[in-house]
C-alpha positions as CSV (number, residue, x, y, z in Angstrom):
1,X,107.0,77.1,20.1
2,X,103.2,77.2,20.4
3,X,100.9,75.8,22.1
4,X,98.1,73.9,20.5
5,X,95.0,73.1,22.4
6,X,93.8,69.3,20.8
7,X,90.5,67.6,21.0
8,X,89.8,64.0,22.3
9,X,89.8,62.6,18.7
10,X,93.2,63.9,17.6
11,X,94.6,63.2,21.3
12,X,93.6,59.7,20.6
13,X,94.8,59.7,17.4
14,X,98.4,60.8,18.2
15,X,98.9,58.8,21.4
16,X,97.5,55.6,19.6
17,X,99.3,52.3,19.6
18,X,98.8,52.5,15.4
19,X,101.3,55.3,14.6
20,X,99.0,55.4,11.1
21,X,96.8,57.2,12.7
22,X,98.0,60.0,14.4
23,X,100.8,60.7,11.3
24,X,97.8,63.3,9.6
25,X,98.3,65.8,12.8
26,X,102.5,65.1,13.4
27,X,103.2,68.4,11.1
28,X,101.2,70.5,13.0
29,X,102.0,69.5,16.5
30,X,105.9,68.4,16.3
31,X,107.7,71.0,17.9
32,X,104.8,72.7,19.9
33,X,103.3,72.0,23.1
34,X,100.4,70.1,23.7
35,X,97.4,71.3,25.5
36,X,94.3,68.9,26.9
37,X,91.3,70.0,28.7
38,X,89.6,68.3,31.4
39,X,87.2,67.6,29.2
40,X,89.4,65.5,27.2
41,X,91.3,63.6,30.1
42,X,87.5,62.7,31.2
43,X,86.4,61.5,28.0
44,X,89.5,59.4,28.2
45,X,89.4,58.1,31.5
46,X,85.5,57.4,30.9
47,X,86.7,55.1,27.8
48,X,88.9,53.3,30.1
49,X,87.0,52.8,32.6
50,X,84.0,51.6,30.1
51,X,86.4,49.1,28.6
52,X,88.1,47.6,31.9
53,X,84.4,47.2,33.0
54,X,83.2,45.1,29.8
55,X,86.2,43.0,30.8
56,X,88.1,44.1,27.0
57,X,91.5,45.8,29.4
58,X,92.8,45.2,32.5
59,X,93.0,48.0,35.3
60,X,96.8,48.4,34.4
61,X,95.0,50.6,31.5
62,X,94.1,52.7,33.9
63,X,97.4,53.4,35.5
64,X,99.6,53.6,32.4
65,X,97.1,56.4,31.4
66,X,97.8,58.4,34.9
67,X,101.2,57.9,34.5
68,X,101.6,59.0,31.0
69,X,99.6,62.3,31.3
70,X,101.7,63.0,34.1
71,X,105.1,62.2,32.5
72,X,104.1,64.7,29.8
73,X,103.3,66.9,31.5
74,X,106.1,66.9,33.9
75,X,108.4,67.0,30.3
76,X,106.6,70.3,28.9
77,X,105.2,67.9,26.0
78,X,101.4,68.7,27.8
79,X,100.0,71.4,29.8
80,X,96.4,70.6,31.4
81,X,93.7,73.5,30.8
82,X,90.6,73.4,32.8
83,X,89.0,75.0,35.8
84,X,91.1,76.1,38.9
85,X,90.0,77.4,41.9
């Protein structure tokens, strides 16, 4: 099993409610890891928090994001790649 590092666009893509989407990149990542960098979980979080503040999602957006980074990542599904110190 690899591990494939993803950009924010395909991340979207294949964690999107509209499974239409992310079916393009399901070959290539079914069966191998995961990997995000900080600078995608920021461009994320960012997103969210731009569209809790224009009033389109609630905070629960917010918290279902946390939580499902950090069930993936708990599963092996993920692993987060970014500065450490």
């Amino acid at each position: 099993m690899a591990t494939i590092l993803v950009d924010t666009d395909v991340w979207s893509f294949v964690t999107s409610s509209n499974p239409k989407r992310g079916k393009p990149y399901k070959p290539y990542l079914d069966g191998h890891t995961t990997a995000l960098s900080f600078v995608t979980v920021g461009e994320q979080y960012a997103g969210i928090i731009k569209k809790i503040a224009k009033g389109d999602w609630n905070a629960s957006h917010l918290e279902k994001f946390g939580n499902n980074i950090v069930d993936k990542i708990k599963a092996g599904r993920y692993h987060w790649y970014g500065v450490t110190g």
